[in-house]
C-alpha positions in Angstrom: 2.5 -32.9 -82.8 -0.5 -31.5 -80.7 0.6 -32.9 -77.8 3.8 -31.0 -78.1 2.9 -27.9 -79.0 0.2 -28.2 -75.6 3.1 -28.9 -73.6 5.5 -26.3 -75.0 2.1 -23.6 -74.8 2.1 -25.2 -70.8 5.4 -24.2 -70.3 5.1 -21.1 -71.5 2.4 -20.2 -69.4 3.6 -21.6 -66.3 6.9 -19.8 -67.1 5.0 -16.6 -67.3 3.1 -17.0 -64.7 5.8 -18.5 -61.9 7.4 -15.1 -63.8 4.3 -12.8 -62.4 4.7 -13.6 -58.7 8.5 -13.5 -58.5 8.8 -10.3 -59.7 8.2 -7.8 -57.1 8.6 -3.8 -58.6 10.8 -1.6 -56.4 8.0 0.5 -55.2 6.5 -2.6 -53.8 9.9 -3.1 -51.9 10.2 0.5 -50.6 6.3 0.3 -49.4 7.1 -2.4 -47.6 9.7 -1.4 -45.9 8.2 2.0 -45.3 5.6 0.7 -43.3 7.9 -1.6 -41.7 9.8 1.6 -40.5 6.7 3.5 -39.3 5.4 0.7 -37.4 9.0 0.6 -35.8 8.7 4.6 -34.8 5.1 4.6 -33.5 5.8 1.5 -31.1 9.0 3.5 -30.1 7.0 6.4 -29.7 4.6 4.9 -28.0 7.2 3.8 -25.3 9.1 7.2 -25.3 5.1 8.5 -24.3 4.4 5.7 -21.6 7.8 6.5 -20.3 7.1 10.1 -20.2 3.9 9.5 -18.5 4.9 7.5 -16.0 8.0 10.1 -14.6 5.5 12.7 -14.2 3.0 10.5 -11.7 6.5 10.0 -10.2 7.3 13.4 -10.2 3.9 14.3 -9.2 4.2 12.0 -5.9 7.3 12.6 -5.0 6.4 16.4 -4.7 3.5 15.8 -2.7 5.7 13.8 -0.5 8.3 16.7 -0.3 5.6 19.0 0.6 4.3 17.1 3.3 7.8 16.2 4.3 8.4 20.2 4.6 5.3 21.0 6.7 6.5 18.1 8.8 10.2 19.6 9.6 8.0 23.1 10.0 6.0 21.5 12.7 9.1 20.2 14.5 11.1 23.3 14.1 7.7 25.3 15.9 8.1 22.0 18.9 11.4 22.8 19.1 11.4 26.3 19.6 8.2 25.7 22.3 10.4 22.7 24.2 13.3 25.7 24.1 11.0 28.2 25.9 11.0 29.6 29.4 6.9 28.8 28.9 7.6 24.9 28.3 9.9 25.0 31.9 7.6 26.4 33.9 4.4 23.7 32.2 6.7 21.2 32.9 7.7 21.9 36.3 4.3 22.6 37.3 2.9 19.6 35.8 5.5 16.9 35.7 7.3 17.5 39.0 4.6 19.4 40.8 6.4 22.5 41.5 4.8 25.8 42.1 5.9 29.4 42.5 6.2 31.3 45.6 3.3 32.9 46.6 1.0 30.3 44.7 -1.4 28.0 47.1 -1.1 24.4 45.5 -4.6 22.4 46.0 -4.3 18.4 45.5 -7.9 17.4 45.3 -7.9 14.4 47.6 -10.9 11.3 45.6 -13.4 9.3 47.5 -13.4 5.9 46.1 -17.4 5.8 44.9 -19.7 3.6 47.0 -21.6 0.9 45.8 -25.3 1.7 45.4 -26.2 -2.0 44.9 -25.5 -4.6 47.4 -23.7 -7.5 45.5 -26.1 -9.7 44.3 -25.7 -13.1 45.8 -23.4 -15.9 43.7 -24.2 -19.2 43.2 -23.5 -21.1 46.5 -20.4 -23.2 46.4 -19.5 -26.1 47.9 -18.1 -26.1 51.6 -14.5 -26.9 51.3 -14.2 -30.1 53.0 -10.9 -31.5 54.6 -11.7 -35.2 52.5 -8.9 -35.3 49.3 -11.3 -35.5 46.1 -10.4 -37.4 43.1 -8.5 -35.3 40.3 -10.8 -36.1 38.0 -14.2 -34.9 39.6 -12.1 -31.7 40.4 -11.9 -31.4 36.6 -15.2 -32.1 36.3 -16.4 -29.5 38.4 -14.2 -27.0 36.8 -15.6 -27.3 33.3 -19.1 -28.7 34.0 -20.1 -27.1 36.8 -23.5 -25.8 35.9 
């Protein structure tokens, strides 16, 4: 009878305790899910952020690029009111097309092509050219090892 009443006092505990670790309270549930929630809002916030940051770089570069697209159409504007001017037709005419007004004395400075101070300094002597036909491939020969 010992035996039996160590197995039934075995069962019992093992009952009790396979009893302790399946029974979970309901704070222990809404904890878990609680922080199971907050993890799911701070990565989501975290990518709401990281979005947010990266549309103001954009925004940031695409207004530098406006700017300097601005000042671009301002410098073109000021060219095209200067190509549109009586002052650009009159640079151009004298310049382009050599005209001049009446009354002005055009001068057309005439160069001298500069002298050599140095005599050339004399070149390796060559070879006579003779009438005789020379083999192809001493020609080569000459050409690439000539010393």
């Amino acid at each position: 009878m010992g035996q039996l009443s160590d197995l039934s006092n075995y069962k019992e505990t093992a009952m009790a305790h396979r009893k302790g670790l399946t029974s979970i309270s309901l704070a222990q549930v809404m904890a878990f899910i609680g922080v199971i929630l907050a993890g799911y809002f701070v990565v989501g916030f975290g990518k709401v952020a990281l979005i947010g940051h990266q549309l103001r770089n954009t925004k940031a570069e695409l207004q530098a690029e406006v700017a300097a697209l601005e000042a671009e159409v301002a410098d073109l504007e000021a060219q095209k009111e200067y190509v549109q001017s009586d002052a650009y037709i009159e640079e151009s005419a004298r310049n382009e097309f050599k005209m001049s007004r009446p009354g002005d004395q055009v001068i057309a400075p005439m160069y001298e092509q500069p002298r050599e101070s140095n005599p050339p300094e004399e070149s390796e002597p060559q070879e006579p050219a003779t009438s005789e036909p020379v083999e192809p491939w001493r020609a080569w020969g000459r050409l690439f090892f000539a010393q």
